[in-house]
TORVEX-193220 format. One line per 2 residues: number of its first residue (from 1); for each residue y, x, z of N, C-alpha, C, O. Coordinates in steps of 0.02 Angstrom, whole numbers. Each point is the difference from the previous one (the first is absolute). Layout:
REM TORVEX-193220
NUM) Y,X,Z,Y,X,Z,Y,X,Z,Y,X,Z | ...
This chain:
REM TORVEX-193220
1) 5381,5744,6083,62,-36,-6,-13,-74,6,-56,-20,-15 | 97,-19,32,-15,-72,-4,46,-32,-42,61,3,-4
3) -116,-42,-37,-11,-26,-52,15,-97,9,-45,-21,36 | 79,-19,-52,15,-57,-21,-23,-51,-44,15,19,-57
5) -35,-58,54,-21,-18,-59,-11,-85,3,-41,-34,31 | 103,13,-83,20,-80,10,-73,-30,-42,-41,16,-43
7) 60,-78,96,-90,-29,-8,2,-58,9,32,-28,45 | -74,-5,-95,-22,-76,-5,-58,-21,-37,-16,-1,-60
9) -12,-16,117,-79,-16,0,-53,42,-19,-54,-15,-26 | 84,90,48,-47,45,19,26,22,-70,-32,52,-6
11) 66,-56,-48,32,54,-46,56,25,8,38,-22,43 | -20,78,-84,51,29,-15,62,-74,-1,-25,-49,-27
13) 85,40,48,32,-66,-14,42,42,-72,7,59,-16 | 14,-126,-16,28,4,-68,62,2,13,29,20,-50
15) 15,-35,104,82,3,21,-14,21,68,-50,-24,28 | 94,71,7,17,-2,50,36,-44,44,-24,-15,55
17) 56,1,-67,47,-65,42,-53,-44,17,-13,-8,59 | -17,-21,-103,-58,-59,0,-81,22,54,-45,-37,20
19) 54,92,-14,-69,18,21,-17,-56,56,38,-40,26 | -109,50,-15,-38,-51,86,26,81,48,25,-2,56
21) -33,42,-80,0,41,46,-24,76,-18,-26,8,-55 | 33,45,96,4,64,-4,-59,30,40,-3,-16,60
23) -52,64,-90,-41,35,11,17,66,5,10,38,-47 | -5,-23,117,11,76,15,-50,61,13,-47,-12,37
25) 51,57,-56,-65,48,-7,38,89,18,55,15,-21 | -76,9,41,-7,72,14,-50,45,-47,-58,19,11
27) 110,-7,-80,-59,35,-48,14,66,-17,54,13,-27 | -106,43,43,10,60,-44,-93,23,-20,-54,-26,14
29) 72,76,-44,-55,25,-42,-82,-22,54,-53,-14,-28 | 64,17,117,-56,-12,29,-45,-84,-4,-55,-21,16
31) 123,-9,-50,-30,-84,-16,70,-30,46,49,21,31 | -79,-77,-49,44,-69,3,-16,-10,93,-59,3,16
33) 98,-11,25,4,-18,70,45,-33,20,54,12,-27 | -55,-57,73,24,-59,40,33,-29,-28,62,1,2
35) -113,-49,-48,28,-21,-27,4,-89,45,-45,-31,27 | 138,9,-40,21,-68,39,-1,-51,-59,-22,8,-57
37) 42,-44,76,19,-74,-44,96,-28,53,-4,11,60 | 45,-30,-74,50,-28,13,31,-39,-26,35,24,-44
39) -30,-86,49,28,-67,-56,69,29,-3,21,35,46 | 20,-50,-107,55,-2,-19,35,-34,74,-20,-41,42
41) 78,82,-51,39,-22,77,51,-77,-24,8,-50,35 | 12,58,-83,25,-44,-39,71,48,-23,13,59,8
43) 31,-122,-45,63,44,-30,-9,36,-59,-54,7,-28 | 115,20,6,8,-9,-77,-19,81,-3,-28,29,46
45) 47,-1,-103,-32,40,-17,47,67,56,-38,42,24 | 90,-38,-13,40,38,35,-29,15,81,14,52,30
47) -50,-97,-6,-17,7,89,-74,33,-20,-24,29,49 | -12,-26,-101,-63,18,-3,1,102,28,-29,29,46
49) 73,-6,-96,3,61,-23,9,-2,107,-45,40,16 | 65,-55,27,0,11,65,-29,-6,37,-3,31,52
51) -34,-83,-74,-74,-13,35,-41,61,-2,-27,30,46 | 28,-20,-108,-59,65,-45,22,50,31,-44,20,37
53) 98,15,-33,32,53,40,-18,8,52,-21,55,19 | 25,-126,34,-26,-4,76,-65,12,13,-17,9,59
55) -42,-8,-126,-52,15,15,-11,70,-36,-57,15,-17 | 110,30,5,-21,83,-11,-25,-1,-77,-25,53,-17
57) 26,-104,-32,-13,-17,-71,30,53,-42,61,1,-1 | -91,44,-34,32,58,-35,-18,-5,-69,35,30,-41
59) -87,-67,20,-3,-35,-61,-44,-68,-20,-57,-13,20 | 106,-36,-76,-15,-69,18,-39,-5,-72,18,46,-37
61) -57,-81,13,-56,-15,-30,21,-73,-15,7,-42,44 | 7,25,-133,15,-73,-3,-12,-16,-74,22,42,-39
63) -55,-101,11,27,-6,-47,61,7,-26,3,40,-47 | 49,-68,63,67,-30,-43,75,-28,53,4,-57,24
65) 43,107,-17,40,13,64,66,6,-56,-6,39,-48 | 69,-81,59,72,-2,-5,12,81,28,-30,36,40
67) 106,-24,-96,19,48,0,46,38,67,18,58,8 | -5,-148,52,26,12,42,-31,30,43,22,43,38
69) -91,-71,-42,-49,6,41,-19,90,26,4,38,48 | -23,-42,-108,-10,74,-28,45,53,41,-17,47,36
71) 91,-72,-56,66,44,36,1,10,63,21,50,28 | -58,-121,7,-3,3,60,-45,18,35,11,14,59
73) -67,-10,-82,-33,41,32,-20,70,-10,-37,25,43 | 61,19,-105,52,63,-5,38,16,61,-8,47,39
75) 47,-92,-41,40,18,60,-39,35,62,16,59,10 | -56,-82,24,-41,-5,49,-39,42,2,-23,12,56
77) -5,33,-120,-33,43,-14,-70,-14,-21,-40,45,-8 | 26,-113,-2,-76,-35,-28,21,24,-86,53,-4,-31
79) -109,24,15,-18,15,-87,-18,-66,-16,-1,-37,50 | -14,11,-101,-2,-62,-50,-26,25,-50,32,26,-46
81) -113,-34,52,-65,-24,-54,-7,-59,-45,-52,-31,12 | 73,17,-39,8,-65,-51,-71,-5,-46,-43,42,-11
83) 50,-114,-12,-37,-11,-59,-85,22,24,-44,14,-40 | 36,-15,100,-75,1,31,-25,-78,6,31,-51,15
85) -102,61,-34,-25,-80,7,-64,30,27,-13,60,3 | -21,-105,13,-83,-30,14,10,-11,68,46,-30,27
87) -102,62,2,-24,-9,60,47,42,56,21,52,-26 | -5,-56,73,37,28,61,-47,69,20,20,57,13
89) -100,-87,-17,-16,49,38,-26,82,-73,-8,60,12 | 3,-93,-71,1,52,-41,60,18,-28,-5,43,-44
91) 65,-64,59,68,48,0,-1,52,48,13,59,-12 | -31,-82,71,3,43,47,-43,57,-5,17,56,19
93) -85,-73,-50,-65,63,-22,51,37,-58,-2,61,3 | 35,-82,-43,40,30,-43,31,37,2,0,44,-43
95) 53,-47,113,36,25,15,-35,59,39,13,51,-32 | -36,-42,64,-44,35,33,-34,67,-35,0,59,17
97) -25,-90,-68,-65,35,-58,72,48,-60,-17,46,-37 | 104,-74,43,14,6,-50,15,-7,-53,29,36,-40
99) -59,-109,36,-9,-2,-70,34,-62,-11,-13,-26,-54 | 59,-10,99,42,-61,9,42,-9,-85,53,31,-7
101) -65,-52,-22,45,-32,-73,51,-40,9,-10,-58,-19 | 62,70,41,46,-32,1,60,11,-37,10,59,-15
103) 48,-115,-8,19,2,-50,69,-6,25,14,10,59 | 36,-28,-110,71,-11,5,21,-65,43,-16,-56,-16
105) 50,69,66,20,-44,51,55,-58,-29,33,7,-51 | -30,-54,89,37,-55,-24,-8,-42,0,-41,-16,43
107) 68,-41,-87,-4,-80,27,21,-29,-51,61,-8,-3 | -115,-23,-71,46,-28,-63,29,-79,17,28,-41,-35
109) -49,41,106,31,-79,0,39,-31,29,10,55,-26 | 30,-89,56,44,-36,64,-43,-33,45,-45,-34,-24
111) 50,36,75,-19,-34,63,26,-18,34,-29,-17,52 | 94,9,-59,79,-12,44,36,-68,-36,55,-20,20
């Protein structure tokens, strides 16, 4: 499945909206493959969830994502992994291996 995962400076990013950019990966149980890099296209949190869509994104990998966010990319059919941190490339071993810890999705703050 391919896998998403908002990124800044080679971690997990702490907001979505804010990310440098999105690390895309093709992960199931055989390992982590092709994996890209793509800077944030720009725009608010609403044009992202379309971007991600346009690249076949079925689940997104983030620290800390608004509730709109979330809705919207529901919509689209992308799942929403929350509350993931460290490294990009050991979420992705995580995800892979199983053993991904991720927590309750959301956003305790304003950015608007």
């Amino acid at each position: 499945m391919k896998v998403a995962v908002a990124t800044f400076d080679g971690q997990v990013s702490e907001h979505f909206g804010k990310c440098q950019g999105f690390t895309f990966a093709k992960v199931d149980g055989d390992g982590v493959k092709d994996v890209e890099y793509a800077e944030n296209p720009g725009g608010h949190c609403a044009v992202l969830p379309d971007f991600l869509a346009s690249k076949d994104v079925k689940i997104m990998l983030v620290g800390g994502i608004g509730g709109g966010a979330i809705q919207n990319l529901q919509s689209r059919g992308i799942d929403v992994i929350g509350s993931v941190s460290g490294s990009v490339e050991a979420a992705l071993e995580e995800m892979k291996n199983g053993t991904l810890s991720g927590g309750a999705v959301g956003c305790g703050h304003n950015h608007h």
